[in-house]
C-alpha positions as CSV (number, residue, x, y, z in Angstrom):
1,X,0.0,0.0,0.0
2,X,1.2,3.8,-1.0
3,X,1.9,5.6,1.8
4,X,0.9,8.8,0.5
5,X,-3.1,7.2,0.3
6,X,-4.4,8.1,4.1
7,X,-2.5,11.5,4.4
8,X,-3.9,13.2,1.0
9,X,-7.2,11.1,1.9
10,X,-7.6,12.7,5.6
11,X,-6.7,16.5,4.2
12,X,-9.0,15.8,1.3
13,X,-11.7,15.1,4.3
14,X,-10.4,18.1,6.1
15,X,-11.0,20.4,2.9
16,X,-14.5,19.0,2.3
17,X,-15.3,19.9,6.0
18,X,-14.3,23.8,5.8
19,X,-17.0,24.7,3.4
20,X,-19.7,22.4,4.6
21,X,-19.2,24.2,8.5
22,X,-19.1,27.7,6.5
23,X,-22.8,26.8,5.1
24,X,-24.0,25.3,8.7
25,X,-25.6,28.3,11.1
26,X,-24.4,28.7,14.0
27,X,-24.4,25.5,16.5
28,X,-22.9,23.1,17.9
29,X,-22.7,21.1,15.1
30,X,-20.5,24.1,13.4
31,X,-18.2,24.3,16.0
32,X,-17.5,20.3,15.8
33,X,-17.4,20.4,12.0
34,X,-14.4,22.9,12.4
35,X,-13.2,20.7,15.3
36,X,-13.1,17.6,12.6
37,X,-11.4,19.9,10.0
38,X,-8.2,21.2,12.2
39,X,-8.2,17.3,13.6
40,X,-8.5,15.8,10.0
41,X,-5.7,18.3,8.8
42,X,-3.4,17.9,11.7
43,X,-3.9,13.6,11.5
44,X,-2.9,14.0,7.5
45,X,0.3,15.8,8.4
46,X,1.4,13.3,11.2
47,X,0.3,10.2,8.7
48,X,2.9,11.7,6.3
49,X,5.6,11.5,8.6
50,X,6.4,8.0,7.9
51,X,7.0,8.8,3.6
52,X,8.4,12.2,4.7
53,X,11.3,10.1,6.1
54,X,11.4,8.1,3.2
55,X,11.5,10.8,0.9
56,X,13.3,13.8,2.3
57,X,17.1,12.7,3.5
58,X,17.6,15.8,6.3
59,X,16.0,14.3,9.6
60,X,15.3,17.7,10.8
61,X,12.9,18.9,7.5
62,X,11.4,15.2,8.1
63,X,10.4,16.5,11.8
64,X,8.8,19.2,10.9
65,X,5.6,17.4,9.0
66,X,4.4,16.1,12.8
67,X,5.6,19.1,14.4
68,X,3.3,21.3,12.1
69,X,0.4,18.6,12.6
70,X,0.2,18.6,15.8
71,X,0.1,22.3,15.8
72,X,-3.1,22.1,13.7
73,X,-4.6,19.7,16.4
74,X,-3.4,21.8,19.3
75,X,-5.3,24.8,17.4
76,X,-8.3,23.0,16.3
77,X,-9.3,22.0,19.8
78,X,-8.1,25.7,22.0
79,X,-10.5,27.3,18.9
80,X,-13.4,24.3,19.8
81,X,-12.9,25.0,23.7
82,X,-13.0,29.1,23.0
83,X,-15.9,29.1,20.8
84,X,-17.7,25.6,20.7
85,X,-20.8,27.0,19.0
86,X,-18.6,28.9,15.7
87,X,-19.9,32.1,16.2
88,X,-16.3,34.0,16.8
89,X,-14.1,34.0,13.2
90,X,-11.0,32.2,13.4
91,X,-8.8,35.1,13.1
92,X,-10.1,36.3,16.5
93,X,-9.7,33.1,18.2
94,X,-6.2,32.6,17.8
């Protein structure tokens, strides 16, 4: 199996998320479909660690796909615990 499949699969799920949460009013259910896109995102960048080894020879540039993923999922759940209904923009959150 390609390794590439589940990372480009969970940001493709991540990038269907973000527009679907900009058409739902504000709720709850907003606030967890933006929960589920950071998480989806920040999952496909530490799934890619394991072919950004493969493929990039510098350990340190390989250490930064997981580092920058688990930002995203540190984000995605201070914006959810901030604002768990959507009804601040992201901008202000952060």
């Amino acid at each position: 199996m390609n390794l590439t499949i589940v990372p480009v699969s969970l940001i493709i799920l991540a990038a269907v998320s973000v527009p679907a949460a900009m058409l739902i009013p504000r709720s709850r259910a907003k606030g967890r479909m933006r929960l589920a896109g950071s998480l989806l995102l920040g999952m496909g960048f530490i799934s890619e660690f394991p072919a950004a080894l493969h493929d990039v020879p510098p350990l340190w540039r390989a250490a930064l796909v997981p580092i920058g993923g688990l930002f995203l999922v540190w984000a995605g759940i201070r914006k959810y615990r901030r604002d768990p209904e959507g009804r601040t923009s992201p901008a202000q959150i952060l």
